[in-house]
C-alpha atoms as an extended CHARMM CRD file, in Angstrom:
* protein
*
       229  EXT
         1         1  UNK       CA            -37.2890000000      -11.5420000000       14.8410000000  PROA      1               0.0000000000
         2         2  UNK       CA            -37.0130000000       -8.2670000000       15.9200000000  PROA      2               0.0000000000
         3         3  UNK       CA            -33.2540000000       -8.5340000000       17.0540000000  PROA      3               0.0000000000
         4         4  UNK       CA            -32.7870000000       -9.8390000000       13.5560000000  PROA      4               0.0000000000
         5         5  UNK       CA            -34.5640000000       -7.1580000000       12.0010000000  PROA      5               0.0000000000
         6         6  UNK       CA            -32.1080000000       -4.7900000000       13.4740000000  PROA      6               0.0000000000
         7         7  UNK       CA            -29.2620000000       -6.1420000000       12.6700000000  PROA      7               0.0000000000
         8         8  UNK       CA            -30.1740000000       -6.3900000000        8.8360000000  PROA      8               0.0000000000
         9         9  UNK       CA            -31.2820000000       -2.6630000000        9.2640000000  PROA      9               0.0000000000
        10        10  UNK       CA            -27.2910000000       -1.6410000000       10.9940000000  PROA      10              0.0000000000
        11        11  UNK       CA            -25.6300000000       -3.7270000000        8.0070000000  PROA      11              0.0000000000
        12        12  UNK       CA            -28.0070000000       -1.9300000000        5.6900000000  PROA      12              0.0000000000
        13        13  UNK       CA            -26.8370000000        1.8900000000        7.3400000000  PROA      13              0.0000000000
        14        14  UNK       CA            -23.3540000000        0.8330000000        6.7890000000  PROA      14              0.0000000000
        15        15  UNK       CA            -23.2020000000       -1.1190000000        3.3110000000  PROA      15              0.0000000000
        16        16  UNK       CA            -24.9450000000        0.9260000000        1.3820000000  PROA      16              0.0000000000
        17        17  UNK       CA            -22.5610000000        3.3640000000        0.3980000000  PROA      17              0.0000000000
        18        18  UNK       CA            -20.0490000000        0.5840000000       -0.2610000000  PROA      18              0.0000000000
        19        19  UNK       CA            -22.8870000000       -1.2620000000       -2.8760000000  PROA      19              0.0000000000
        20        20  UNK       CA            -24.5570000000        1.8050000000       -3.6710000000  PROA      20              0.0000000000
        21        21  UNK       CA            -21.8810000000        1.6440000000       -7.2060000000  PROA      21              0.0000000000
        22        22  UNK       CA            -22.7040000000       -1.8550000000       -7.9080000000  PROA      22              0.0000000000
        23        23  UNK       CA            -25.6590000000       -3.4900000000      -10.3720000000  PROA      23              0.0000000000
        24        24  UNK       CA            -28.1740000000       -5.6160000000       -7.8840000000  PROA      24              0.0000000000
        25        25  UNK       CA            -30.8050000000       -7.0050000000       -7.7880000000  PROA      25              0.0000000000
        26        26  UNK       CA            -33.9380000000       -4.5590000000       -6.5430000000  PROA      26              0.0000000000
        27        27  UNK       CA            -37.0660000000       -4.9750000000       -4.4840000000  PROA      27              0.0000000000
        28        28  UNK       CA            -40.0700000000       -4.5240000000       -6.0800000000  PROA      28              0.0000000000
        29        29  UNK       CA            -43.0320000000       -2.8760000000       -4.6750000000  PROA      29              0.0000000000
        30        30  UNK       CA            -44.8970000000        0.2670000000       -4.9040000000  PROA      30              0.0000000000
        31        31  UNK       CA            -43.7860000000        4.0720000000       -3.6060000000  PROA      31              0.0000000000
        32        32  UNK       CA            -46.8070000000        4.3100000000       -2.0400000000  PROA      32              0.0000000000
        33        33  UNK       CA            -49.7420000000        3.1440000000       -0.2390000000  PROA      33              0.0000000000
        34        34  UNK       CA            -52.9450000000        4.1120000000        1.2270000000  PROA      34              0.0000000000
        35        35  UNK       CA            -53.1340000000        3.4070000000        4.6110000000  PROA      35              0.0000000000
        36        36  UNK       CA            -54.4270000000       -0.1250000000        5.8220000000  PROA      36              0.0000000000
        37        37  UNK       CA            -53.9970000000       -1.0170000000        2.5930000000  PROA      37              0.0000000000
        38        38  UNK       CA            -52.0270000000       -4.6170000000        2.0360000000  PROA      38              0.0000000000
        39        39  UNK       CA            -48.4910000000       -3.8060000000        0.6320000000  PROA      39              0.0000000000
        40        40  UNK       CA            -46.6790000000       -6.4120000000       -1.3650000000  PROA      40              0.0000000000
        41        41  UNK       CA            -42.4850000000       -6.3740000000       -1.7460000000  PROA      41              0.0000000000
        42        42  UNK       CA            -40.7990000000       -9.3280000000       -3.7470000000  PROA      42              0.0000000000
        43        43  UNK       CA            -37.3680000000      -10.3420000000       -4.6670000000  PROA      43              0.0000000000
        44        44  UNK       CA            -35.6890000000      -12.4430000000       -7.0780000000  PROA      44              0.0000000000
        45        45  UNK       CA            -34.1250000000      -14.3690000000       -4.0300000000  PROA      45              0.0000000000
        46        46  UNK       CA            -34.7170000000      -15.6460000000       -0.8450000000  PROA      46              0.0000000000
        47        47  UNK       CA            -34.3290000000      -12.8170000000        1.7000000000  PROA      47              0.0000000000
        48        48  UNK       CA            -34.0340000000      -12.0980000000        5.0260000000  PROA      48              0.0000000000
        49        49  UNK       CA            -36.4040000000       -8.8640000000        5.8600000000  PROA      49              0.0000000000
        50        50  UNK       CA            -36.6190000000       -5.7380000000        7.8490000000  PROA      50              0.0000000000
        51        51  UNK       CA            -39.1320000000       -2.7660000000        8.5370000000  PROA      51              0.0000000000
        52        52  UNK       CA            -37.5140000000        1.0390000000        9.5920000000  PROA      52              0.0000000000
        53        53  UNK       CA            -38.3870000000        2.6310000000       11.4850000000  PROA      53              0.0000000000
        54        54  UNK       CA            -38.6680000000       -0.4520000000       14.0930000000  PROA      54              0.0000000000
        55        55  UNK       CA            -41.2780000000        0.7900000000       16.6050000000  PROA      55              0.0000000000
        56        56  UNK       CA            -44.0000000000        1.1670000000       13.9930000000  PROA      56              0.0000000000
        57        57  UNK       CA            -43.6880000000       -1.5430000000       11.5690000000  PROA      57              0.0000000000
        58        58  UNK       CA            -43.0210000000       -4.4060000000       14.6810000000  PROA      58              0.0000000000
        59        59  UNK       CA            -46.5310000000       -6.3920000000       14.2200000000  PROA      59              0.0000000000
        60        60  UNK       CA            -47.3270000000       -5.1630000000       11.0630000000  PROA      60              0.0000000000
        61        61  UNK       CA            -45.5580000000       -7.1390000000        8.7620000000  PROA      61              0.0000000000
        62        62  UNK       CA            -44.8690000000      -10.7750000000        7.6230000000  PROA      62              0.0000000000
        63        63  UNK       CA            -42.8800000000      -12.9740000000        5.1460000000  PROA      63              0.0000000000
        64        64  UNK       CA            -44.1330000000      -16.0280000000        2.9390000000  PROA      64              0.0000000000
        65        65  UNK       CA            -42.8060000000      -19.1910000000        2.6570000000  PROA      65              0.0000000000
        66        66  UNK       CA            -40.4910000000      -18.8110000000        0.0770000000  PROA      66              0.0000000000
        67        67  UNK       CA            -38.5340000000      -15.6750000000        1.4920000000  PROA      67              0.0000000000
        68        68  UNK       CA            -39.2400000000      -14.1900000000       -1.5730000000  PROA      68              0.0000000000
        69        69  UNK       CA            -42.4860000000      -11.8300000000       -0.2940000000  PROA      69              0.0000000000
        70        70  UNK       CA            -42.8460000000       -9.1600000000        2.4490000000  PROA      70              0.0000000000
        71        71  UNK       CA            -46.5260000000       -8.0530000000        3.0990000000  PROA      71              0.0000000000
        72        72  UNK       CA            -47.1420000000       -5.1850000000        5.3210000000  PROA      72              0.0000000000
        73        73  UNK       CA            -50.7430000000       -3.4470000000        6.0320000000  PROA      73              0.0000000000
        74        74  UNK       CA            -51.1410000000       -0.3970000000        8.7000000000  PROA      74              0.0000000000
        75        75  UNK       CA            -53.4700000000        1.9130000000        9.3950000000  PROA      75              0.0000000000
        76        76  UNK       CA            -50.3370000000        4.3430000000       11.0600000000  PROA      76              0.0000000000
        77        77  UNK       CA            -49.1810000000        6.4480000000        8.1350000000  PROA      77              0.0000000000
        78        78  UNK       CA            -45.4020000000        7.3620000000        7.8660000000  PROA      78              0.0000000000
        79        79  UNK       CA            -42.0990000000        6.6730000000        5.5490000000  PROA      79              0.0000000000
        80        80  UNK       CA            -41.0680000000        3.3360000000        6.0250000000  PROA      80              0.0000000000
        81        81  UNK       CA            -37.6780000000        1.6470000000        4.7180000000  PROA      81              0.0000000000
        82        82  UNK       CA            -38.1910000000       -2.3230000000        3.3630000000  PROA      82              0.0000000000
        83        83  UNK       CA            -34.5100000000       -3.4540000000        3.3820000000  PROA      83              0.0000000000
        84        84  UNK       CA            -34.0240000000       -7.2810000000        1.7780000000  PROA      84              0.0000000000
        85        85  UNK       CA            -30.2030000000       -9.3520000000        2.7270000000  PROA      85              0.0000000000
        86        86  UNK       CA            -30.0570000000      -11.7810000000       -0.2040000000  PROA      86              0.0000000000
        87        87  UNK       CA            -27.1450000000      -13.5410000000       -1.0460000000  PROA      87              0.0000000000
        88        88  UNK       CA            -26.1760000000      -13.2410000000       -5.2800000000  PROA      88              0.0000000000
        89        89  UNK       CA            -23.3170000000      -15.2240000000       -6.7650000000  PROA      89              0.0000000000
        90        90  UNK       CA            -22.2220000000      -16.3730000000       -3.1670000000  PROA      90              0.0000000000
        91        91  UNK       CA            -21.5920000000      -12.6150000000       -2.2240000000  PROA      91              0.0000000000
        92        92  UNK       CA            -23.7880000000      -10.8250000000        0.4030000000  PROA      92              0.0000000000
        93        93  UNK       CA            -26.2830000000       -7.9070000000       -1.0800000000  PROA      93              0.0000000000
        94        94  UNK       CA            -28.7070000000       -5.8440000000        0.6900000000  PROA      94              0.0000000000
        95        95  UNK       CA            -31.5140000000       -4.1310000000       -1.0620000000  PROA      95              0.0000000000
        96        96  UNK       CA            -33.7710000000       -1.4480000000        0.4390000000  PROA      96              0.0000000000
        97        97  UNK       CA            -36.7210000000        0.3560000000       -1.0620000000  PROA      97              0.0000000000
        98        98  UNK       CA            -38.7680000000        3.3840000000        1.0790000000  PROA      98              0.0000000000
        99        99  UNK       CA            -41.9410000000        3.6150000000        0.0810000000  PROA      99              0.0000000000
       100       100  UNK       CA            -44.9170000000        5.8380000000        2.3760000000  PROA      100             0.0000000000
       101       101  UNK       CA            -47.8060000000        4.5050000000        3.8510000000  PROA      101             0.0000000000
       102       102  UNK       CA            -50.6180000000        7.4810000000        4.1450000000  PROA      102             0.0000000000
       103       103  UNK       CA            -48.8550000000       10.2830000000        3.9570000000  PROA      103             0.0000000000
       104       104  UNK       CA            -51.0770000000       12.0680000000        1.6860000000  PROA      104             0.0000000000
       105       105  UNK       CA            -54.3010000000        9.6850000000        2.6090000000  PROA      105             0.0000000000
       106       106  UNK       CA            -55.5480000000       13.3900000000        4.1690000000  PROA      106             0.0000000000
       107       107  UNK       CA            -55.0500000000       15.4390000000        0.9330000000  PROA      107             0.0000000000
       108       108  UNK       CA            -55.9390000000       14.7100000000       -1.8900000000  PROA      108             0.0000000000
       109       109  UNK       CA            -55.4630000000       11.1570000000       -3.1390000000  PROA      109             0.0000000000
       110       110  UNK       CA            -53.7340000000       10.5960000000       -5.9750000000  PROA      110             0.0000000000
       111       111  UNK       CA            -53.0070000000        7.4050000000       -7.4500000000  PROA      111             0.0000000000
       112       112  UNK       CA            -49.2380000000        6.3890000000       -8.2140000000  PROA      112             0.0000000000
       113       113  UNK       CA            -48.4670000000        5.7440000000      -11.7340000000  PROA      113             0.0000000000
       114       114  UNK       CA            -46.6600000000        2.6260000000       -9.9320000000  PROA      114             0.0000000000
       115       115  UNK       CA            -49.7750000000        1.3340000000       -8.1540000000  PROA      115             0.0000000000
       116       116  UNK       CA            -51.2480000000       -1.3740000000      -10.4540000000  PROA      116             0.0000000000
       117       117  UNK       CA            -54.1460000000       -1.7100000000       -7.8250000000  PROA      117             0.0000000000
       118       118  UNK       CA            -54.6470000000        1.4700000000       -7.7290000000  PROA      118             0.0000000000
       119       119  UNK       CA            -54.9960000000        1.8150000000      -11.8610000000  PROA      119             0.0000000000
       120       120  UNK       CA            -56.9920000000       -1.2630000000      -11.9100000000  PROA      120             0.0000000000
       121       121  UNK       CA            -59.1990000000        0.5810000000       -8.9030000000  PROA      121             0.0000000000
       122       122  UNK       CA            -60.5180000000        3.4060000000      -11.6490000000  PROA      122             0.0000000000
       123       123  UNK       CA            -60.7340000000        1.1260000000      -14.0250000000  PROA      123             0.0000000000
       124       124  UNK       CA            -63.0090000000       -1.5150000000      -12.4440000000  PROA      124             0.0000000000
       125       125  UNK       CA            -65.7700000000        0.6740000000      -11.2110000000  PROA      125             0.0000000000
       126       126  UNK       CA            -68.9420000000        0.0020000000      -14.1810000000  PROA      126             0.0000000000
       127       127  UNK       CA            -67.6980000000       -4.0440000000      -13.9420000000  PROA      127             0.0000000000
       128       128  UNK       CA            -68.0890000000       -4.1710000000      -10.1260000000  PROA      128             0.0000000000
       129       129  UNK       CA            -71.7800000000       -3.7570000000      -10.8500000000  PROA      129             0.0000000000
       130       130  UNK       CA            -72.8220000000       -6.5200000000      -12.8110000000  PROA      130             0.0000000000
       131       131  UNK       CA            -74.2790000000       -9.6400000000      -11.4270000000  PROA      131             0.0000000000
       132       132  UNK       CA            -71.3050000000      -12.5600000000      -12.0000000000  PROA      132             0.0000000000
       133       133  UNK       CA            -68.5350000000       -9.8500000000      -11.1930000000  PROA      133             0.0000000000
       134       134  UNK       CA            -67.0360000000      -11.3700000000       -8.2740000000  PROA      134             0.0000000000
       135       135  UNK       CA            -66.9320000000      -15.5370000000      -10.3770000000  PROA      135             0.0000000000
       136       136  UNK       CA            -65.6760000000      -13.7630000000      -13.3660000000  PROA      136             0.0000000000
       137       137  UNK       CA            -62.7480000000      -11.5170000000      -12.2880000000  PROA      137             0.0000000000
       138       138  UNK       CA            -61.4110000000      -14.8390000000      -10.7140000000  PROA      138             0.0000000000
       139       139  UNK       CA            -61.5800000000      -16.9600000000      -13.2030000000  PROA      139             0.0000000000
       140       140  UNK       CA            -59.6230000000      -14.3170000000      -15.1140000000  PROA      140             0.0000000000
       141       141  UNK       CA            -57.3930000000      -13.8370000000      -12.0390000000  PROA      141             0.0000000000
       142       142  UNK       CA            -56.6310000000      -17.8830000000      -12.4980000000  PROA      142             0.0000000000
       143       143  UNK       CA            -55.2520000000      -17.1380000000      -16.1500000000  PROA      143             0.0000000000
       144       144  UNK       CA            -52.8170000000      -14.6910000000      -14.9290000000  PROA      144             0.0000000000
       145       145  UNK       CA            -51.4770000000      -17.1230000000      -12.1350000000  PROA      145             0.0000000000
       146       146  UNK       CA            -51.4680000000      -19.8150000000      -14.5810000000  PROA      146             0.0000000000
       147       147  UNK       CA            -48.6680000000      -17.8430000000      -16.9150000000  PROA      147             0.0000000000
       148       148  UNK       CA            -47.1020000000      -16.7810000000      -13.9820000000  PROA      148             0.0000000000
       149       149  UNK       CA            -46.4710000000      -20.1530000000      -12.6940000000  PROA      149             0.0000000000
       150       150  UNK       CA            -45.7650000000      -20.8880000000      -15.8820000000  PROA      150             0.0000000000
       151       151  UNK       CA            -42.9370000000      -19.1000000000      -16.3060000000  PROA      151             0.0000000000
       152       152  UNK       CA            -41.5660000000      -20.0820000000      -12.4400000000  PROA      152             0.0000000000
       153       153  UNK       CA            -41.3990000000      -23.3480000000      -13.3770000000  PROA      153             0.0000000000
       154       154  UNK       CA            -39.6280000000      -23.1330000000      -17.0010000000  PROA      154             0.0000000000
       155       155  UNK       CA            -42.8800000000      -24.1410000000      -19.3690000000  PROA      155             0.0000000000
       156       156  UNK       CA            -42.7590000000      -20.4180000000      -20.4920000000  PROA      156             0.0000000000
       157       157  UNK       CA            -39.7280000000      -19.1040000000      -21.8500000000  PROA      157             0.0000000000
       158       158  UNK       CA            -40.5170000000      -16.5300000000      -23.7560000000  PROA      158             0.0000000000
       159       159  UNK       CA            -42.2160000000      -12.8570000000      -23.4030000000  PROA      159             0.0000000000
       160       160  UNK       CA            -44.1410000000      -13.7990000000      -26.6490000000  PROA      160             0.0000000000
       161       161  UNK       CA            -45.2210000000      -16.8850000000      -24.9050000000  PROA      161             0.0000000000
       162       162  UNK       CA            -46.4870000000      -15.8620000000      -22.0290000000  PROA      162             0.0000000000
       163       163  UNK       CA            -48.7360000000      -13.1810000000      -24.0080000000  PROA      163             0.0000000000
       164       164  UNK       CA            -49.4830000000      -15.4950000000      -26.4450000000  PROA      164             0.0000000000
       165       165  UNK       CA            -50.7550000000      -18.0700000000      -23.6730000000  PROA      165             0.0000000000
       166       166  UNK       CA            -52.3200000000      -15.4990000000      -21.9560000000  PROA      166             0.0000000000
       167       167  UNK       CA            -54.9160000000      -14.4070000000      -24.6830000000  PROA      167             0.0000000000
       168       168  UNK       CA            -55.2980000000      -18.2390000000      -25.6240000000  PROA      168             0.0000000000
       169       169  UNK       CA            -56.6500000000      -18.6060000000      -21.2240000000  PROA      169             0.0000000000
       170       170  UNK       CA            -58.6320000000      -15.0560000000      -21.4540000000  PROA      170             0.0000000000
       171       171  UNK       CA            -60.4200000000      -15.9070000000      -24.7140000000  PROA      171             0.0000000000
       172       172  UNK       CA            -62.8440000000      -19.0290000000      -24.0110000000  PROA      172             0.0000000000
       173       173  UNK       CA            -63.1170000000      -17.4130000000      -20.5980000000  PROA      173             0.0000000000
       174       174  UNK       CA            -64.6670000000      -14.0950000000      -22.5220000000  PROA      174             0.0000000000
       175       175  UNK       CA            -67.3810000000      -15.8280000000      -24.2580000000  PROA      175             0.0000000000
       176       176  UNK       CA            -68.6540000000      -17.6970000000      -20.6480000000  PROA      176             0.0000000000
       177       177  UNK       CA            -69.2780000000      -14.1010000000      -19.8190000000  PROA      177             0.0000000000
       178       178  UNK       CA            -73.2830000000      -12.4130000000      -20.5500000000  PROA      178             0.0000000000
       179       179  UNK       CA            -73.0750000000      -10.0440000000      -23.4190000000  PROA      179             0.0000000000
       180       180  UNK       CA            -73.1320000000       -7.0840000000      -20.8220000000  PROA      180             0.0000000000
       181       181  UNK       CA            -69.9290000000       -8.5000000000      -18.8120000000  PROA      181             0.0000000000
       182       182  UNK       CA            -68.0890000000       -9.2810000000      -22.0640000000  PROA      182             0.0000000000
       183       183  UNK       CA            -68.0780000000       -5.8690000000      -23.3920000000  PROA      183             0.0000000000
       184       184  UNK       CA            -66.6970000000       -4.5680000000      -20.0720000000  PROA      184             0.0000000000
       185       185  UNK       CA            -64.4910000000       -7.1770000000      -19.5650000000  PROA      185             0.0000000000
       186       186  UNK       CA            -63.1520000000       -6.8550000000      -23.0740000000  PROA      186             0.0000000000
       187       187  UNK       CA            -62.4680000000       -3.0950000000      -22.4710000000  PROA      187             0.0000000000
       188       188  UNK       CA            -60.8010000000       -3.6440000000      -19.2780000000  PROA      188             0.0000000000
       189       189  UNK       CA            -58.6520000000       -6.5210000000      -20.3630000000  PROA      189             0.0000000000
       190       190  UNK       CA            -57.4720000000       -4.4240000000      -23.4280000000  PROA      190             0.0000000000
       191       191  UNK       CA            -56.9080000000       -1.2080000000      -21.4830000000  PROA      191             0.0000000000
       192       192  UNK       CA            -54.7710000000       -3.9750000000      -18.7480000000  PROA      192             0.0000000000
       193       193  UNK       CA            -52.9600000000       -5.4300000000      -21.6400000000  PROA      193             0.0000000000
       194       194  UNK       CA            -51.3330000000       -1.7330000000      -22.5220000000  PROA      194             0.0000000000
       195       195  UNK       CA            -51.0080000000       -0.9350000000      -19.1550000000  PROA      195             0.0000000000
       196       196  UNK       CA            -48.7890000000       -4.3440000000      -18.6180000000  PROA      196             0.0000000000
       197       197  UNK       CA            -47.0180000000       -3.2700000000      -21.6360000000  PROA      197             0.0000000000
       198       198  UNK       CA            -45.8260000000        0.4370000000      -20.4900000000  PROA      198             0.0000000000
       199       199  UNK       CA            -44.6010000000       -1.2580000000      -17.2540000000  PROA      199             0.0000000000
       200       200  UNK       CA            -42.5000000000       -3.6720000000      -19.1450000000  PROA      200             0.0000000000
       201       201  UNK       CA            -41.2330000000       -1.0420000000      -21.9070000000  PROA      201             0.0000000000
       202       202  UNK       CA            -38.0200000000       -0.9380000000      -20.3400000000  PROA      202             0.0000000000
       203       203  UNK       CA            -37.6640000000       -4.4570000000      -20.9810000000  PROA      203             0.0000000000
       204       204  UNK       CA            -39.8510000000       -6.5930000000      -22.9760000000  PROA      204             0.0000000000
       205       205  UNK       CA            -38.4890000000       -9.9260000000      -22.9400000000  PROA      205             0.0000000000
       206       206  UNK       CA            -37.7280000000       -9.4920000000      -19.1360000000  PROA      206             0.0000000000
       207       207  UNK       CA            -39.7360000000      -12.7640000000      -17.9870000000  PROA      207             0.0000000000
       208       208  UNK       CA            -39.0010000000      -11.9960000000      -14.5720000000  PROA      208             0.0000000000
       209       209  UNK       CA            -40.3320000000       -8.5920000000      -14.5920000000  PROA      209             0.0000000000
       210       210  UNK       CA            -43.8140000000       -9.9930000000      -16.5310000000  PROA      210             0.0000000000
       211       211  UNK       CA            -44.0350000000      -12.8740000000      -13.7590000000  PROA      211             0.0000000000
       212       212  UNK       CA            -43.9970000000      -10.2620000000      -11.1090000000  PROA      212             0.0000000000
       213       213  UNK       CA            -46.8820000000       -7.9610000000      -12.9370000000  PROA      213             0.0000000000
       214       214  UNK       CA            -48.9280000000      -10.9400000000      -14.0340000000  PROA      214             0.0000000000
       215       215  UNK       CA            -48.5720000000      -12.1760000000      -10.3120000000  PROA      215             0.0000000000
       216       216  UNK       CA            -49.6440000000       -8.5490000000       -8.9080000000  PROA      216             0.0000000000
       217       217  UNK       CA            -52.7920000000       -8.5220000000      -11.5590000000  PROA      217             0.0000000000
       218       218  UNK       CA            -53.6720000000      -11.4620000000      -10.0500000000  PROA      218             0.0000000000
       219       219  UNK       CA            -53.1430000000      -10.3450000000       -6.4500000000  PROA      219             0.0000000000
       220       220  UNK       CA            -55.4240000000       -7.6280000000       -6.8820000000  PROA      220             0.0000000000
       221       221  UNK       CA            -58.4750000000       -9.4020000000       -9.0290000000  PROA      221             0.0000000000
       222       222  UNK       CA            -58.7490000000      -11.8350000000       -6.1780000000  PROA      222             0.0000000000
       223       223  UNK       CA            -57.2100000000       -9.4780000000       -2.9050000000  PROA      223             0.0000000000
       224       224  UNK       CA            -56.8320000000       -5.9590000000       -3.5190000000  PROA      224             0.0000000000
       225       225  UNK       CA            -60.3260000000       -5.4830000000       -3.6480000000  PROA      225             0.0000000000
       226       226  UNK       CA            -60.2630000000       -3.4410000000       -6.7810000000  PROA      226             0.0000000000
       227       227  UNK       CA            -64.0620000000       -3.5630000000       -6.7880000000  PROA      227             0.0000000000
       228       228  UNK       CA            -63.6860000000       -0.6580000000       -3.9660000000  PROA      228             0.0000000000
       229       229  UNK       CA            -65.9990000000       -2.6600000000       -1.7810000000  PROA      229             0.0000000000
């Protein structure tokens, strides 16, 4: 793995100013992390995955079975470079995103407007306290994975559908919820809702680009451990 790794990393070093004028694809994932945190990196392909610099990523990162997903978590703060070698149209392309891991952890903490855990973090504190917190935010976590998948496997097609089937999941799911937890959640979900919105802006009807922020809400409502606990 790790002889791979650095291979990937030597054809990134000397491609990238050759592709750096073409359209690709890109790998999403934050800027930044705090450290230990889990990172999450996706892309629209199956890829094959390296970690710069070498010596402190080795260990500290793995790869799902689809190829698609790169999760890294460490506690060892630092710049790190997540490069991706996907094929597109037969051709070779390789990606790379640097994102840091801690840098600031010591300063003060700010969260980046490209975090969605980190967003949903402020946002959750008052729910985290009520009694069914932990059931509920799952069974609104399943709603999001449900569009998402969804729109993977060609039953959504639209942008209007998959917000459409959204609120149709989050609605009966609402009124399961005490009075208390349904005003909260209601807030929350409507405040989530814009925030999806501004990170689609760019484009709307990007399906792709909704899969992959419906798939991080979810991430986060049943991993990220929004609740701060």
């Amino acid at each position: 793995m790790q002889k791979l790794s650095s291979l990937i990393l030597l054809l990134f070093l000397f491609t990238t100013p050759v592709l750096s004028e073409e359209r690709v694809p890109e790998i999403l994932g934050p800027q930044s992390a705090y450290r230990g945190n889990l990172v999450v990196f996706e892309t629209s392909e199956p890829a094959d995955w390296c970690l710069a610099p070498l010596d402190k990523s080795l260990g500290k990162w793995s790869v799902d079975t689809s190829g698609r997903i790169l999760y890294f978590a460490s506690p060892d703060s630092g710049i790190y470079t997540v490069c991706a070698a996907i094929v597109v149209d037969g051709q070779p392309r390789i990606l790379s995103k640097t994102f840091s891991n801690g840098v600031e952890d010591e300063l003060e903490p700010q969260p980046d407007p490209d975090d969605l855990g980190a967003w949903m973090r402020t946002k959750t504190v008052e729910l985290s306290r009520t009694k069914n917190y932990t059931a509920e935010k799952e069974m609104f976590a399943a709603c999001f994975q449900s569009i998402a998948d969804g729109i993977q496997q060609g039953s959504v097609r639209s942008a209007p559908a998959a917000r459409a089937g959204l609120r149709t999941c989050l609605a009966p799911k609402l009124l399961a919820c005490s009075a208390e937890s349904k005003k909260l959640w209601t807030q929350f979900l409507d405040s989530l809702a814009d925030e999806i919105e501004k990170r689609c802006m760019a484009e709307p009807n990007n399906l792709q680009r909704m899969k992959n922020v419906y798939g991080e809400v979810r991430r986060q409502l049943t991993d990220g451990r929004i609740d701060g606990r």
